[in-house]
C-alpha positions in Angstrom: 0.0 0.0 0.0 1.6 3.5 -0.7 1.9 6.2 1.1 -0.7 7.8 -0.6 -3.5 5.5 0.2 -2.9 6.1 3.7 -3.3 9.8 3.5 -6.3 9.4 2.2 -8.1 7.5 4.9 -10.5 8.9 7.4 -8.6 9.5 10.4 -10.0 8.3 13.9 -8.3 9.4 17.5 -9.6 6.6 19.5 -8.5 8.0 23.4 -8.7 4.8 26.0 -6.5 3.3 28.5 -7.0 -0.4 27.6 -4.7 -1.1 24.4 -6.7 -4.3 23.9 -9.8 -2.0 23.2 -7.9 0.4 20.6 -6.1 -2.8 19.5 -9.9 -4.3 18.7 -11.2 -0.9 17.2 -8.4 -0.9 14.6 -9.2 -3.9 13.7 -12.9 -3.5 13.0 -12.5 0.1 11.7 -9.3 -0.7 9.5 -11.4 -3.2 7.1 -13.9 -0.2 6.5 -11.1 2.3 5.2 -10.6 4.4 8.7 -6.9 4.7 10.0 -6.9 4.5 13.6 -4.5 6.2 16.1 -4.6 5.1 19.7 -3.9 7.4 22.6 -3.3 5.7 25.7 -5.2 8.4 28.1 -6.6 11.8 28.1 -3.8 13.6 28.9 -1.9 11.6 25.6 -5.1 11.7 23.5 -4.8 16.1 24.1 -1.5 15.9 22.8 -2.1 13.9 20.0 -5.4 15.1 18.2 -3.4 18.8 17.3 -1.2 16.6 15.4 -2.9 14.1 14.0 -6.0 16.5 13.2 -9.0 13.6 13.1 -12.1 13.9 11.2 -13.3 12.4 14.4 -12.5 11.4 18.5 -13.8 8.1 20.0 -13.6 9.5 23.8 -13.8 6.4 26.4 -14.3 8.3 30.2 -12.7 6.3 32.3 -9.4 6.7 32.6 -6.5 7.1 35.4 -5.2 9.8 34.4 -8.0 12.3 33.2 -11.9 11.1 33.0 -13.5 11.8 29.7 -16.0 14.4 30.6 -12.3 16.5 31.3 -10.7 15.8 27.8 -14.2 16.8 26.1 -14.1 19.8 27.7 -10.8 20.8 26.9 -11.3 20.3 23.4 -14.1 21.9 23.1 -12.4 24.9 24.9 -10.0 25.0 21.8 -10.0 26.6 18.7 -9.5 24.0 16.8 -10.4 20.9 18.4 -14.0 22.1 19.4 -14.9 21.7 15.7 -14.2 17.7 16.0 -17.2 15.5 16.2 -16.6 13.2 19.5 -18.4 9.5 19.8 -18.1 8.5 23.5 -17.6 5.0 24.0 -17.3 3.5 27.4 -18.7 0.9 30.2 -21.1 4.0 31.5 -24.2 2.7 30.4 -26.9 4.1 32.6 -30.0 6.1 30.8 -28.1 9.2 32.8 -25.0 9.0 31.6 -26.2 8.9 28.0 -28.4 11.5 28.6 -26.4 13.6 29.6 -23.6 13.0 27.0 -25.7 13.2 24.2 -28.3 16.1 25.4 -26.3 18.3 28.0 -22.8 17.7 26.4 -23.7 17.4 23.3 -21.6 14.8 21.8 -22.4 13.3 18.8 -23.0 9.5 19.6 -22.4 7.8 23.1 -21.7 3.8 22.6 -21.6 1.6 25.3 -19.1 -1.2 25.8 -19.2 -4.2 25.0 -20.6 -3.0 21.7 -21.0 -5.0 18.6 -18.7 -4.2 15.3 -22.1 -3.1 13.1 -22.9 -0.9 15.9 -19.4 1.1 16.1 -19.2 0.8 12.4 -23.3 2.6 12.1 -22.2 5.0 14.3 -18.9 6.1 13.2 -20.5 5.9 9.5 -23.8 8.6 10.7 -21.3 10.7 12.4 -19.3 11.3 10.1 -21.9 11.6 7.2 -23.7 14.5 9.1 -20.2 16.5 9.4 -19.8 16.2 5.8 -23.2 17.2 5.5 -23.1 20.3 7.7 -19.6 21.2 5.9 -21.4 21.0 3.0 -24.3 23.0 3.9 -21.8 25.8 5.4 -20.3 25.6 2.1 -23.4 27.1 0.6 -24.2 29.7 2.5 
């Protein structure tokens, strides 16, 4: 594969402690065209989405050294990173936590582990498909 095919991918930040978990996202993402980048950690997933710049974060919220809800925050404190969609994806699966993800956060998806390869694959997919639409609709305007 050359170099250029890579470049071409969609890029996905997935930030979670487990490397068995970014490990098993690779995998299922890879075979649909998506690169993957694992951060191990908030604190490492901050550093690396400026870099890498994503067309979009999977955001797991527990995590030793910084909880989710504190990375979302920060990016959505910066310039850049605010514009990101974010899919949270994480063992939090009361009604609350979603609700409050998806309604008072505002994050674009909220998938709970374990989760099945369609369903991270559906959501990824819709995600992404209603950036491109609002770029698209911006665009025009």
């Amino acid at each position: 594969m050359s170099d250029q095919s890579v470049d071409n991918r969609r890029k996905v930040v997935y930030v979670e402690d487990e490397p068995t978990m970014i490990e098993l996202v690779e995998l299922i993402l890879k075979g649909r065209g998506y690169q993957v980048i694992g951060a191990k950690g908030g604190q490492e997933g901050l550093e690396l989405i400026p870099q890498v710049k994503p067309d979009l974060v999977l955001l797991d919220l527990m995590m030793p050294d910084m909880n989710g809800w504190d990375v979302y925050q920060k990016m959505k404190a910066d310039e850049y990173m605010k514009t990101i969609p974010v899919i949270i994806v994480t063992a939090k699966a009361q009604t609350i936590d979603k609700m409050l993800g998806l309604h008072i956060a505002k994050v674009q998806d909220y998938i709970t582990k374990p989760f099945s390869p369609s369903e991270l694959i559906e959501s990824v997919n819709r995600v992404l498909s209603r950036q491109a639409d609002q770029a698209g609709e911006e665009a025009q305007n």
